[in-house]
KOLLUM-710857 format. One record per residue: x, y negated, z negated of N, C-alpha, C in turn; residue in three letters. Coordinates in steps of 0.001 Angstrom, whole numbers, padded with zeros to 6 digits, always signed. Layout:
XYZXYZXYZAla...
This chain:
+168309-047029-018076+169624-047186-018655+170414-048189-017819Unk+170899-048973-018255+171719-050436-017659+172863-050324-017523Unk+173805-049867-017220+175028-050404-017362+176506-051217-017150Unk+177038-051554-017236+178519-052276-016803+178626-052524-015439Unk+178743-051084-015125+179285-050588-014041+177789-051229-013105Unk+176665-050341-013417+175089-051054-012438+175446-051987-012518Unk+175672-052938-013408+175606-054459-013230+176748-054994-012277Unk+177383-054711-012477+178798-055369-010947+178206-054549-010001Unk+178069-053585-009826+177918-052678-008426+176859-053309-007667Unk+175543-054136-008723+174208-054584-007820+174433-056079-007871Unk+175327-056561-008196+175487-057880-007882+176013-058326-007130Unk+175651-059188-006111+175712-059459-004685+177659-059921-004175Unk+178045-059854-005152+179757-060249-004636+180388-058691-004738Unk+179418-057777-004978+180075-056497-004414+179967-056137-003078Unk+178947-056701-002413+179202-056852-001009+180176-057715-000110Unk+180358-058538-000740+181868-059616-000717+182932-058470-000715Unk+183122-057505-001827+184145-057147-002113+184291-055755-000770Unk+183496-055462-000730+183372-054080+000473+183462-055072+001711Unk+183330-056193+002293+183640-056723+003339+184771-057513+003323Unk+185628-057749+002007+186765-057701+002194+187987-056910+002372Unk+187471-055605+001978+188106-054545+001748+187779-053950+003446Unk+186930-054021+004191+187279-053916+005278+188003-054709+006025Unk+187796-055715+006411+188839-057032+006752+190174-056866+006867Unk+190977-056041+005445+191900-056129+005370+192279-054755+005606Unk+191599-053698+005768+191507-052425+006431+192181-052428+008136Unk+191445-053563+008191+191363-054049+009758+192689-054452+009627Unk+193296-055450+009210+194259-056292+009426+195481-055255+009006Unk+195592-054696+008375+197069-053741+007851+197050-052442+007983Unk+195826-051925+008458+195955-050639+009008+195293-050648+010343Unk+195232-051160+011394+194296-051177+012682+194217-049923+013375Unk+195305-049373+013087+195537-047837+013886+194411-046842+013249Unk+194559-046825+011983+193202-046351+011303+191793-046589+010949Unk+191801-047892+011576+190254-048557+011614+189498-048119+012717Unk+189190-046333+012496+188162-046318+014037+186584-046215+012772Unk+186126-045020+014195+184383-044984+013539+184114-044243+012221Unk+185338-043597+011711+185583-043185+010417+185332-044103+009470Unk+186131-045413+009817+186648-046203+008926+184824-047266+008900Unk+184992-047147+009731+183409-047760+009959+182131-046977+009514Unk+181945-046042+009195+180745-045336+008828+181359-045209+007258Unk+182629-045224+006710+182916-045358+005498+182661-046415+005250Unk+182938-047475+005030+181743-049188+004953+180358-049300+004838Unk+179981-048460+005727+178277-048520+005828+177953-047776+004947Unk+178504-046645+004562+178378-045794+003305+177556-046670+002242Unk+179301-047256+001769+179440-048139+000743+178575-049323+000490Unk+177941-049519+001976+177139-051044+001516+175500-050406+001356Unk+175323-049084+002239+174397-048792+001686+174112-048193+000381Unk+175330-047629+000133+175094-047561-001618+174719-048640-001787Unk+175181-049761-002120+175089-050694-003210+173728-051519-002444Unk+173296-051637-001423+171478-051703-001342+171009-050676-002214Unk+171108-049550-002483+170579-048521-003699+170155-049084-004872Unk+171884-049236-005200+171865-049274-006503+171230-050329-006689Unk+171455-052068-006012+170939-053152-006119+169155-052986-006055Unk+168499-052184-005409+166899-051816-005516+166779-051349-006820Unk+167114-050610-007455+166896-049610-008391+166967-050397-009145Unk+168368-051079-009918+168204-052016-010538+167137-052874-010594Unk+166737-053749-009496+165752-054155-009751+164305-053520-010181Unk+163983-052281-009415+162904-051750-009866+162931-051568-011638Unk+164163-050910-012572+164284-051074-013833+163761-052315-014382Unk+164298-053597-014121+163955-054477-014258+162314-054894-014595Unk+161904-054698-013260+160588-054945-013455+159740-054111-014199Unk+160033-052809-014359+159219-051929-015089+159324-052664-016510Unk+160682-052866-017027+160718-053243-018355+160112-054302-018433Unk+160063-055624-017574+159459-057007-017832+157619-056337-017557Unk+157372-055134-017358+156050-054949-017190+155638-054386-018583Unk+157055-053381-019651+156527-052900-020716+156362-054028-022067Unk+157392-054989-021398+157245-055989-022016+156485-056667-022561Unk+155551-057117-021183+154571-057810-021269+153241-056843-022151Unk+152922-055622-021372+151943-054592-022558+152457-054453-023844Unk+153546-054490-024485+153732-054766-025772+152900-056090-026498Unk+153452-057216-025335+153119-058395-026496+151738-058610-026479Unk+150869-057865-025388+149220-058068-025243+148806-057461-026059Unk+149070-056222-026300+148783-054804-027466+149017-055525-028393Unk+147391-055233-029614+147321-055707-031067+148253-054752-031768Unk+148100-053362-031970+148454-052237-032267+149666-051736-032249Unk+150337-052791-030612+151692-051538-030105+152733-051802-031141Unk+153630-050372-030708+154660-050518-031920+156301-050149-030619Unk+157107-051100-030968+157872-051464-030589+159475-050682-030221Unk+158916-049556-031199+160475-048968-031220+160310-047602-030292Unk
């Protein structure tokens, strides 16, 4: 299942967006930027290595059912 949301979350300027969002964590709240604030980041970027794998693994499975469809005399499509 694909969606909206997978698709921004595994695309690589969501890591842009979580390292800007620390940056400015840093810059306007410094008093609150300890190892909290830091293991909350790493959270977040390791989510989105997740989601960004997974996605891809979907990917390839489908470009794999893909391909056994169009080899298959027989297969049926739906």
């Amino acid at each position: 299942m694909d969606t909206a949301f997978g698709n921004l979350t595994s695309h690589p300027a969501a890591f842009i967006v979580v390292m800007l969002y620390g940056v400015g964590w840093y810059v306007f709240k410094p008093k609150t930027f300890d190892w909290h604030a830091i293991a909350t980041l790493i959270v977040w970027t390791m989510t989105l290595f997740i989601q960004r794998a997974d996605r891809r693994d979907t990917l390839a499975v489908h470009a794999k059912l893909d391909e056994l469809l169009k080899a298959g005399q027989n297969a049926r499509t739906e």
